[in-house]
C-alpha positions as CSV (number, residue, x, y, z in Angstrom):
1,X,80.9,122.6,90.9
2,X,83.1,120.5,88.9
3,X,84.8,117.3,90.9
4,X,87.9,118.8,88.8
5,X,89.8,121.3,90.1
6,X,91.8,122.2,86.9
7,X,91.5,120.6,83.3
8,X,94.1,121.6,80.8
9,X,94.3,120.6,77.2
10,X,97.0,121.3,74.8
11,X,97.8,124.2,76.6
12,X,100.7,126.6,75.1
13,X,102.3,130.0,76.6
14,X,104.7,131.5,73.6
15,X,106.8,134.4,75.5
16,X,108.3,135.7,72.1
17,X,111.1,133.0,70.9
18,X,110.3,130.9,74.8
19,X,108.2,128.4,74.9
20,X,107.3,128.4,78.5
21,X,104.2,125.6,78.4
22,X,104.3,123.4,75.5
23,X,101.2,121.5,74.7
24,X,100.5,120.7,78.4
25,X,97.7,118.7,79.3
26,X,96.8,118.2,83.0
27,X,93.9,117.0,85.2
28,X,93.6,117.9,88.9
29,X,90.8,116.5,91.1
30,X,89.1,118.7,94.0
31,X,90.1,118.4,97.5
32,X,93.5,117.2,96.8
33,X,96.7,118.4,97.5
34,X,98.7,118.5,94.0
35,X,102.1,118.6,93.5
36,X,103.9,120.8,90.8
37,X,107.4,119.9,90.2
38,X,110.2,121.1,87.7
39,X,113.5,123.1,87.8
40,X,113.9,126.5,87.5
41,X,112.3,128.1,83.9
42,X,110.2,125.0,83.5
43,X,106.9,126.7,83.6
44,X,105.6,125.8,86.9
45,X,104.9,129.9,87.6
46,X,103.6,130.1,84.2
47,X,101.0,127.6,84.8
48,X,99.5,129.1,87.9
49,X,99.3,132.3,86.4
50,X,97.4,130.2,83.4
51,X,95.4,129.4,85.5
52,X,94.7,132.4,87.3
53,X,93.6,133.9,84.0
54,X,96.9,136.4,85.1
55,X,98.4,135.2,81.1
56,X,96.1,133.9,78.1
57,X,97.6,131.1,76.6
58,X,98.9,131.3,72.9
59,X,97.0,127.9,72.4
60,X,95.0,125.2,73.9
61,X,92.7,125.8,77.1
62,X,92.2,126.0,80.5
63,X,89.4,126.0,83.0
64,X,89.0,126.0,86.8
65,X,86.1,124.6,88.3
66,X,84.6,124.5,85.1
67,X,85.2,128.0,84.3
68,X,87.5,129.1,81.3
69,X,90.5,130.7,82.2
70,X,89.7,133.2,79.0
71,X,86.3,134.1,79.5
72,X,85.5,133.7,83.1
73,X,89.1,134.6,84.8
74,X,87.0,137.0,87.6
75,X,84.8,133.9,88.3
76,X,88.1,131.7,89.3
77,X,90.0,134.2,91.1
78,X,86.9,134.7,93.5
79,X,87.3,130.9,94.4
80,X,91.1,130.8,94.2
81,X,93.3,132.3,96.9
82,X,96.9,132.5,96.0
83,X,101.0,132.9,97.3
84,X,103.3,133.3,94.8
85,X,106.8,134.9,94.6
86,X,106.0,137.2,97.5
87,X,104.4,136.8,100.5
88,X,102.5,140.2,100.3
89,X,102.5,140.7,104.2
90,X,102.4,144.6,105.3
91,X,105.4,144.6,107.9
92,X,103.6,147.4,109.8
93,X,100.2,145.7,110.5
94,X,100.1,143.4,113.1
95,X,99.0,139.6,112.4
96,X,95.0,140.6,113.2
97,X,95.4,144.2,110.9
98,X,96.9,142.1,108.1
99,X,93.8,139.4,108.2
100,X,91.0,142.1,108.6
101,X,92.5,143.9,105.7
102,X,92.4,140.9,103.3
103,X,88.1,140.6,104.7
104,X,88.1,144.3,103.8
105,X,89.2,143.4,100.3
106,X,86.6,140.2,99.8
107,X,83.8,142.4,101.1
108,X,83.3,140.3,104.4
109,X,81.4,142.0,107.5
110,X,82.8,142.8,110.4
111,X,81.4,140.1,112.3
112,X,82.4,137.8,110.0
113,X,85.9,138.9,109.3
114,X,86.8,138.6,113.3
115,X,85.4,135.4,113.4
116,X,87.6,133.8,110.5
117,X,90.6,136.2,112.0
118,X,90.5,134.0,115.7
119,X,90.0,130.7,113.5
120,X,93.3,131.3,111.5
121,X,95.4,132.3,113.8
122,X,94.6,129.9,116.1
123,X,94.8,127.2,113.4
124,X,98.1,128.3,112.2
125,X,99.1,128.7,116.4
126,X,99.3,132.6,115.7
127,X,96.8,133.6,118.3
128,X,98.9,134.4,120.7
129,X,101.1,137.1,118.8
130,X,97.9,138.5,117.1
131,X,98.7,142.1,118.1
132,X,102.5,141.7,117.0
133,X,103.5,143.5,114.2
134,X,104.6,141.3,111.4
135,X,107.8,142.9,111.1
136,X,108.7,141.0,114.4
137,X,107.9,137.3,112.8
138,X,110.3,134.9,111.8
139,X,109.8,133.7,108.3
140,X,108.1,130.5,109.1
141,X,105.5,132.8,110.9
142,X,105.5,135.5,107.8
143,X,104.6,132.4,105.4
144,X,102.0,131.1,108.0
145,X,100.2,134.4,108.3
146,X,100.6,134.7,104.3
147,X,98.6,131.2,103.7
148,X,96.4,132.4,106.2
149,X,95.7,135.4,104.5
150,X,95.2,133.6,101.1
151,X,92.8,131.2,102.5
152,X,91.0,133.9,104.3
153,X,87.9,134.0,102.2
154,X,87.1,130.5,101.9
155,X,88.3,129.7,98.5
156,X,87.6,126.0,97.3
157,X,91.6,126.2,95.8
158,X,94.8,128.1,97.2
159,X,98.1,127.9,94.6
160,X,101.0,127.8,96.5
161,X,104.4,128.7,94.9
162,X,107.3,127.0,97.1
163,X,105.8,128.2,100.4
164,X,108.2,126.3,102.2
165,X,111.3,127.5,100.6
166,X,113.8,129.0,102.7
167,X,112.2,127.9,106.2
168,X,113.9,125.4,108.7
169,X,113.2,122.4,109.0
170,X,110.5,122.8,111.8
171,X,109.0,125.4,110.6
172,X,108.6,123.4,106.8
173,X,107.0,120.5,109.5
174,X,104.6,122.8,110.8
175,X,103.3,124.5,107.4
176,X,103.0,120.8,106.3
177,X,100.8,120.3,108.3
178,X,98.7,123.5,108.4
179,X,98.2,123.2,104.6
180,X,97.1,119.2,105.2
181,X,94.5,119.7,107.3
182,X,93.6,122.6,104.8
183,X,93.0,119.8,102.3
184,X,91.6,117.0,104.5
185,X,89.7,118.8,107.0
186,X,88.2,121.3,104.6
187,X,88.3,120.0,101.7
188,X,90.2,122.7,100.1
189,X,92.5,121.7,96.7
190,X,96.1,122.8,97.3
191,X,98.1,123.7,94.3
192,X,101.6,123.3,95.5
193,X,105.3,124.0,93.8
194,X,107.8,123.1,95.8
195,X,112.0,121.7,94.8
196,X,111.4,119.8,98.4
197,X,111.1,116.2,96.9
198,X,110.7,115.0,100.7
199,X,108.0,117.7,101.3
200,X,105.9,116.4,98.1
201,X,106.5,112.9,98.6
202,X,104.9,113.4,102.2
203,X,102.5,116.1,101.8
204,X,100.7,115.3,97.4
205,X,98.2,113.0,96.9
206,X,99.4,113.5,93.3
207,X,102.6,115.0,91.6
208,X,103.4,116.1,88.0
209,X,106.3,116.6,86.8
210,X,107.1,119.2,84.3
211,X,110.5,119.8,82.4
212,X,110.6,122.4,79.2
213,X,106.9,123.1,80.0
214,X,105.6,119.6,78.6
215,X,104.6,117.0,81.6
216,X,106.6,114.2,81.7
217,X,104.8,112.2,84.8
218,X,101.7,112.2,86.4
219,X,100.5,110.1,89.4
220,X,100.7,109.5,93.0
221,X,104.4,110.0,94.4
222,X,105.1,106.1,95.2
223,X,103.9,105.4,91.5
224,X,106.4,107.3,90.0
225,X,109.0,105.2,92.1
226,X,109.6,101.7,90.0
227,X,109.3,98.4,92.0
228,X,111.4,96.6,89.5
229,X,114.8,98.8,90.2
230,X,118.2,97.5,88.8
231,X,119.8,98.5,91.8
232,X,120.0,95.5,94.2
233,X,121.7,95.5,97.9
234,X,122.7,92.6,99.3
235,X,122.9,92.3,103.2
236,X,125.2,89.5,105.4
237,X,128.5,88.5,106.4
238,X,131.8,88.3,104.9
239,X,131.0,90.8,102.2
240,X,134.4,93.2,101.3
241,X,136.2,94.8,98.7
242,X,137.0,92.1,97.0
243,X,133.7,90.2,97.0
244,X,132.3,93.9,95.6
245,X,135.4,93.6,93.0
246,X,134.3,89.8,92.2
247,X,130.4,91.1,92.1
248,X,131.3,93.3,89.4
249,X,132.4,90.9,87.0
250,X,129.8,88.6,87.3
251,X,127.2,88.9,84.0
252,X,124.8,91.4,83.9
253,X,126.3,93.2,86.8
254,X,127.0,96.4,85.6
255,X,128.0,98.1,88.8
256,X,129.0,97.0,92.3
257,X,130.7,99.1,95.3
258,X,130.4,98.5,99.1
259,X,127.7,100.4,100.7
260,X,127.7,101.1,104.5
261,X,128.6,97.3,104.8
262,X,126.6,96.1,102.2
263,X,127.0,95.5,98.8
264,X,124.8,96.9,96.0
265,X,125.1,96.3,92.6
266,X,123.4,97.6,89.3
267,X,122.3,95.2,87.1
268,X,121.5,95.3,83.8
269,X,117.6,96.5,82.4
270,X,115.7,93.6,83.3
271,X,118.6,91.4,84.8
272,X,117.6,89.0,87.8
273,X,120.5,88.4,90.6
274,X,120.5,84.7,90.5
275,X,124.4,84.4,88.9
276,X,125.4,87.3,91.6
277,X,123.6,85.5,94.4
278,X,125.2,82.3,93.0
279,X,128.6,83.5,92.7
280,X,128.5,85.1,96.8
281,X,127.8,81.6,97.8
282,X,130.2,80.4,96.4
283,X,132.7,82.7,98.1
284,X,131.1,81.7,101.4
285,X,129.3,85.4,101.7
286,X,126.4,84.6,104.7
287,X,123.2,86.1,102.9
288,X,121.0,87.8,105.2
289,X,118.8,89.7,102.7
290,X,118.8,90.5,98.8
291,X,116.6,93.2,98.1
292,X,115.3,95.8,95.5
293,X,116.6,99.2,96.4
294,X,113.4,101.6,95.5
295,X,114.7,104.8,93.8
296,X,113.8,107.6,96.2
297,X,111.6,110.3,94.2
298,X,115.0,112.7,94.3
299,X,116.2,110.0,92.2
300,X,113.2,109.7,90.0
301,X,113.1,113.4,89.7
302,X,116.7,113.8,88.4
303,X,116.0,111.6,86.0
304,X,113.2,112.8,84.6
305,X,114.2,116.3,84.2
306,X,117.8,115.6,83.0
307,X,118.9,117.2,79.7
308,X,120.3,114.3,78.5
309,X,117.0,112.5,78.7
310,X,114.6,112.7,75.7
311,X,111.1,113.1,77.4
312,X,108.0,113.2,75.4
313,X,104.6,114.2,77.7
């Protein structure tokens, strides 16, 4: 089996006059949890399905595991489990029916499909409603039972299509961490969609980012996050509206406003805050700290998918 989970080259998806992927090339290693991000219509769902060998691309290719997403699309879906826009659950089963039919589907014994039934829902803390039907979940326990159900025969990858969206906040924490120890206790690659830039910053190994179907990053979450940011907050005493006022004429200083009590200012691209620095002490400002403020990857994201930014992949 290939150590990649998904190489695409070049690929293209023409829907009539749309251009829904546009020359997108994409590498995603096994055992991973991969993060897909993008607004609405940028071609995340288009991908998966790609790669499901669901759509043919107009050009370029695809493979999964090594298999071609043209030729050999039966050969990846056996492998591949999947939640996309719907979670699929039959209301009137209970939480075991529901499981032993997806076995039924994938051919799995009896035996065998009981055994993997106890071992889900008591991985995903269902057990104890087993007999419930599903029409009596809450949503967060809907989605749980749905991944459960797509991971229910093993598959080596599971695409995910914003499982989280919708849930509260515990109930986002505890799929988190169900589809984590998916990835790092079995080894399983986790395709993941998701608008929840907290949930992908804490969850992917690796994110792409993909705006008008082209990528326009790639790379572990905190990479995307520059170190050199002109934003820089300044921390101490005597700092008010009128040192902010003063802070903003100094050179270079492109912005400055009071923050919670401290001041930040934008610099200029490559600007260092020596004058600024310079010019507080002078004032009689007592510097505590003078740091960097990191863009948080909400920021990041915004930026990259903004209209108004030209983006080549």
């Amino acid at each position: 089996m290939s150590t990649l989970a998904i190489q695409a080259e070049g690929l293209v998806r023409d829907f009539g006059a749309i251009r829904a992927l546009d020359h997108l090339s994409l590498d995603v290693p096994a055992g991973i949890v991969f993060g897909f991000l993008g607004p609405n219509g940028a071609g995340k769902t288009t991908a998966i399905r790609t790669f499901l060998g669901l759509v043919e691309p107009t050009a370029g290719s695809a493979r999964v595991f090594g298999f071609d997403t043209r030729r050999e699309s039966d050969r990846i879906r056996e492998r591949a489990g999947a939640l996309l826009e719907h979670n699929g659950i039959y209301e009137r089963l209970t939480a075991e029916q529901n499981l032993d039919f997806a076995g039924r589907v994938w051919r799995i014994s009896a035996a065998d499909r009981r055994a993997r039934t106890r071992e889900l829902l008591e991985q995903f803390g269902l057990w104890d409603r087993r007999l419930e039907h599903a029409s009596k979940f809450s949503r967060g326990m809907k989605q749980k039972l749905a991944v459960a159900r797509a991971v229910f025969h093993r598959p080596p990858l599971v695409f995910l299509d914003e499982p989280t969206a919708g849930l509260d906040p515990v109930a986002s924490a505890a799929l988190r961490e169900d589809l984590a120890s998916l990835a790092t206790g079995h080894g399983v690659t986790i395709f993941l969609t998701t608008h929840n830039l907290v949930e992908a910053e804490r969850l992917c190994d690796i994110v792409g980012v993909i705006r008008k179907g082209r990528l326009v990053a790639l790379g572990p979450p905190a990479s995307l996050r520059p170190n050199d940011s002109p934003v820089v907050r300044v921390t101490g005493t005597g700092i008010d509206a009128l040192v902010a006022e003063l802070a903003a004429g100094v050179p270079d200083v492109r912005e400055a406003a009071l923050v919670d009590g401290a001041l930040e200012v934008r610099l200029a691209d490559g600007a260092r805050p020596a004058a600024l620095v310079a010019m507080l002490v002078e004032r009689g400002v007592g510097i505590d700290e003078v740091r960097r403020k990191r863009a948080s990857l909400e920021e990041v994201f915004l930026d990259l998918v903004s209209d108004s930014k030209e983006t080549t992949a």
